[in-house]
LODO-595378 format. One record per residue: x negated, y negated, z of N, C-alpha, C in turn; residue in three letters. Coordinates in steps of 0.2 Angstrom, whole numbers, plus 2048, in hexadecimal, padded with zeros to 3 digits. Example, Ala and Ser with C-alpha at 12.3 -4.5 7.8 and 13.67 -1.06 7.14 Angstrom:
# residues 2
7BE81C8277C28168277BE810827ALA
7C080B8237BC8058247C0800827SER
# end
This chain:
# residues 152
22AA7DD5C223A7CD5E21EA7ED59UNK
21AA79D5B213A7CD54212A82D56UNK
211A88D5120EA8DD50205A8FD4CUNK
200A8ED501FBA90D4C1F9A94D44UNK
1F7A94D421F5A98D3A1F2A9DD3DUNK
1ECA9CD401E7AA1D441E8AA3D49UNK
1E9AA7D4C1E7AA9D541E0AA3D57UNK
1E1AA5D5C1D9AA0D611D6AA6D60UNK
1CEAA3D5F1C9AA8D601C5AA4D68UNK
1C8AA8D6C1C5AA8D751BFAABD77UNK
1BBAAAD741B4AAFD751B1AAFD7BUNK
1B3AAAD7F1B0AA7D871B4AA4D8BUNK
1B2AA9D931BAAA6D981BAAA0D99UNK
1B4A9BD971B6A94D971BBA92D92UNK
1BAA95D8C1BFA90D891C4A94D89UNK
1C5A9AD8C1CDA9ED8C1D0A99D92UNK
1CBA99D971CFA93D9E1CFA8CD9CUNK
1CCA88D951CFA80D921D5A81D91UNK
1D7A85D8E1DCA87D8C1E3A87D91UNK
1E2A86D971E5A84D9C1E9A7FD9EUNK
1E3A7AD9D1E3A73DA11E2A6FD9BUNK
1DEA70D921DAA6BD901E1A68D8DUNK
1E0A61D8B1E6A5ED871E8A57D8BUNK
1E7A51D891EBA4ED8A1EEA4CD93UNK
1F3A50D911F9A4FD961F9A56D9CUNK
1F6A5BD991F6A62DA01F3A61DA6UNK
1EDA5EDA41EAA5CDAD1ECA57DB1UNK
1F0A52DAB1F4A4DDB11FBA52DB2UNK
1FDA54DB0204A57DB2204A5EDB6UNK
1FAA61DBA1FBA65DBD1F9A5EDC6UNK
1F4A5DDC41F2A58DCA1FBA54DCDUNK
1FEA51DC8203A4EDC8208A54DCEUNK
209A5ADCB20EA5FDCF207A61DD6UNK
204A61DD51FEA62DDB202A5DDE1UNK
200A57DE0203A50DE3207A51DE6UNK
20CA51DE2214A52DE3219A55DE6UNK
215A5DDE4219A63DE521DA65DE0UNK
222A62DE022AA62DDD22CA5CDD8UNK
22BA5CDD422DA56DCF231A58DCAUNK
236A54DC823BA54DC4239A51DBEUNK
23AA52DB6239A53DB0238A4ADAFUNK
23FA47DB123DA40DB1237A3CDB4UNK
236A3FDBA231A3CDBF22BA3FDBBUNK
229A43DB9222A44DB3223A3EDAFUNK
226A3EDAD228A3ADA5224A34DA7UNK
228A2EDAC227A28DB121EA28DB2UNK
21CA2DDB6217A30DB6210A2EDB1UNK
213A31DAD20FA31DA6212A2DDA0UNK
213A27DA1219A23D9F217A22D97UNK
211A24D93210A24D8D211A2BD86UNK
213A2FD8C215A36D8A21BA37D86UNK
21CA39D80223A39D7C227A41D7FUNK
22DA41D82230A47D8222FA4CD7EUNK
22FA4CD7922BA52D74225A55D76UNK
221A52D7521AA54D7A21BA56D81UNK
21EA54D8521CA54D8C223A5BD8EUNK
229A5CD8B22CA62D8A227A67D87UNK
224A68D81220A6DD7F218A6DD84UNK
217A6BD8820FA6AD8B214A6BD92UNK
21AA6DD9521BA70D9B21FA77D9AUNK
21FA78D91222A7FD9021BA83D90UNK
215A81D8E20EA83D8F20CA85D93UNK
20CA80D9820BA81DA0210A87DA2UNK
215A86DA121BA8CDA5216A91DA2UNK
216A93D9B214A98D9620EA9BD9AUNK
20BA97D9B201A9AD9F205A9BDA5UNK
20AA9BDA820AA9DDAF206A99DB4UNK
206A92DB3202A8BDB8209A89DBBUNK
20DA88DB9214A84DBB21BA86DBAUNK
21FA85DBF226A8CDBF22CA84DBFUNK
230A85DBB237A83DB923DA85DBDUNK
23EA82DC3244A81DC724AA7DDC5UNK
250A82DC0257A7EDC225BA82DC8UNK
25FA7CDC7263A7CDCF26AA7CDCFUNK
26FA80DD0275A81DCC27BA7BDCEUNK
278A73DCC27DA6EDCE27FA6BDC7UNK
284A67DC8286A61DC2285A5DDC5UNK
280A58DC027DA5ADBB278A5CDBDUNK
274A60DB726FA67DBA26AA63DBDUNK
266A65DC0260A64DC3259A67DC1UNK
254A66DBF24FA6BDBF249A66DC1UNK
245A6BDC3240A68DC723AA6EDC4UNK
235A6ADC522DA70DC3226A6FDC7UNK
224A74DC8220A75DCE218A79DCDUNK
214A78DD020EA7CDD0210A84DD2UNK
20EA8ADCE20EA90DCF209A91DD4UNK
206A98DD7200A99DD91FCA98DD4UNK
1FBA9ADCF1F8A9ADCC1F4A94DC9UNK
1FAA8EDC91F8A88DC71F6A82DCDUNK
1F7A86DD21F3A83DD81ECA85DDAUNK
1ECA8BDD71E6A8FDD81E0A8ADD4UNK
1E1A88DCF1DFA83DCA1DDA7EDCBUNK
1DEA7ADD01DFA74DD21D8A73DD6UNK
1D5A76DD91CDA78DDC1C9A76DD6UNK
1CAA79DCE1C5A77DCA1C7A73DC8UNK
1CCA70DC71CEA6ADC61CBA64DC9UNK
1CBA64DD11C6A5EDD51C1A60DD2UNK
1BEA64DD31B6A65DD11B5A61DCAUNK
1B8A63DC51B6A5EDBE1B7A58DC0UNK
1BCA54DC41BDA50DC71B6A4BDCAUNK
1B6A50DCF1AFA4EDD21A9A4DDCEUNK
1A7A52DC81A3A52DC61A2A4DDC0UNK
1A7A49DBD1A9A43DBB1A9A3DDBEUNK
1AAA3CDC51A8A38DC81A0A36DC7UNK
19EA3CDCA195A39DCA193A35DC1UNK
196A36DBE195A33DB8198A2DDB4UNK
19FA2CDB71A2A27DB61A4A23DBDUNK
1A6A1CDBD1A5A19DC01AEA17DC4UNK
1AFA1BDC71B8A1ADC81BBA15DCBUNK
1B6A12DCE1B6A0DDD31BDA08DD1UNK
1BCA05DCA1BFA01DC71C6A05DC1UNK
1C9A06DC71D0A0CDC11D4A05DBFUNK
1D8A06DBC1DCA03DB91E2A02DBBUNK
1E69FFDBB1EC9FEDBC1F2A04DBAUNK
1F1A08DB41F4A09DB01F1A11DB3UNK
1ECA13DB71ECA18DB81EFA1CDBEUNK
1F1A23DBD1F7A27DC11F5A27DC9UNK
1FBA27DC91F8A25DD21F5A2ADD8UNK
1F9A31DD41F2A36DD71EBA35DD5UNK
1EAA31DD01E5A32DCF1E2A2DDD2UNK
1E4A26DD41E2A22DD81E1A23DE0UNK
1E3A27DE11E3A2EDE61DFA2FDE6UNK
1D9A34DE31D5A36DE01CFA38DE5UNK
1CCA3EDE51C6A3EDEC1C1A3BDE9UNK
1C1A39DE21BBA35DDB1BBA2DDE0UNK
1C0A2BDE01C1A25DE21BFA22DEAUNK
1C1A28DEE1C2A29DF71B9A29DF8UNK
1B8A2FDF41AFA31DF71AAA32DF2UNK
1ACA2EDEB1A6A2EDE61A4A33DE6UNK
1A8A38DE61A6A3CDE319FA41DE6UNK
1A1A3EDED19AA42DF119BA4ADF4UNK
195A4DDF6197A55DF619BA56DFEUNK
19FA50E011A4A51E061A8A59E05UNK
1A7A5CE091ADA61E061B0A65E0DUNK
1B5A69E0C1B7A6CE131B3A73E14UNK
1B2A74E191AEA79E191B3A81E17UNK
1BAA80E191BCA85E191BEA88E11UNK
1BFA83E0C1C1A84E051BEA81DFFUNK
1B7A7CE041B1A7BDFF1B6A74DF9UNK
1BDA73DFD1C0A6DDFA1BDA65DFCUNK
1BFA61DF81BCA5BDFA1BEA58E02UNK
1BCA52E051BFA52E0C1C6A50E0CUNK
1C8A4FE071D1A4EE081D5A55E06UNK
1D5A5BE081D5A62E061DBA61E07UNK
1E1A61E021E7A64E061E9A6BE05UNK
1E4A6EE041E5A76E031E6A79E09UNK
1E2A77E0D1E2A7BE131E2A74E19UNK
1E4A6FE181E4A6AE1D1E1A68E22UNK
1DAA68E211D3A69E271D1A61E22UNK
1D1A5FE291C9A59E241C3A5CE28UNK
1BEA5BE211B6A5DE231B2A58E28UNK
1AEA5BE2B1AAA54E2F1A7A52E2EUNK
# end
């Protein structure tokens, strides 16, 4: 795995929390186990069908690494492993709609593409433009499956 030259110089808790999610492939691959719950290594790949195995094995040893997503094998032949959101990496998922949200107001979702993820066409961007609906009890958007209340 690449090794840095220099340490990161993290001088601010924003960019020490980019550091979480920024890249590529992390924020589809936390929303993705959000969805899900439980997803098997190949069902990501399909998922994200442009992702080379190299990449997508090192960017879920990352995730494991920060303690966002935990590695369940299962003691069958042939093995089985499945990878899931930690609390932690659920915990995250709140700011995550929010950038979400707050992207919408700027961009135009209405017209997604074909080729885009199906959580994502799911999306509260897409359901409520991104308006300030939210649940009263966790300030999520109105389709909150945190705490499974719709707002009124």
């Amino acid at each position: 795995m690449y090794q840095p030259k220099l340490p990161k110089d993290l001088r601010c808790p924003l960019e020490f929390a980019l550091e979480f999610f920024s890249g590529r492939w992390k924020s589809r691959i936390l929303c993705l186990l959000y969805s899900e719950n439980s997803v098997r290594y190949n069902d990501i790949k399909k998922a994200l069908d442009s992702v080379s195995d190299t990449v997508l094995a090192n960017t879920l040893k990352e995730l494991i690494g920060h303690g966002l997503i935990e590695r369940h094998q299962f003691p069958e032949i042939p093995p089985r492993v499945e990878y899931s959101l930690t609390e932690k990496g659920r915990s995250l998922v709140p700011f995550l709609r929010n950038i979400c949200r707050w992207s919408g107001q700027y961009h135009d979702f209405e017209q997604l593409s074909e080729d885009a993820l199906a959580h994502c066409k799911n999306c509260v961007i897409s359901k409520y433009h991104a308006t300030d609906r939210s649940c009263d009890e966790c300030s999520q958007p109105a389709t909150c499956n945190s705490c499974d209340q719709a707002s009124s």
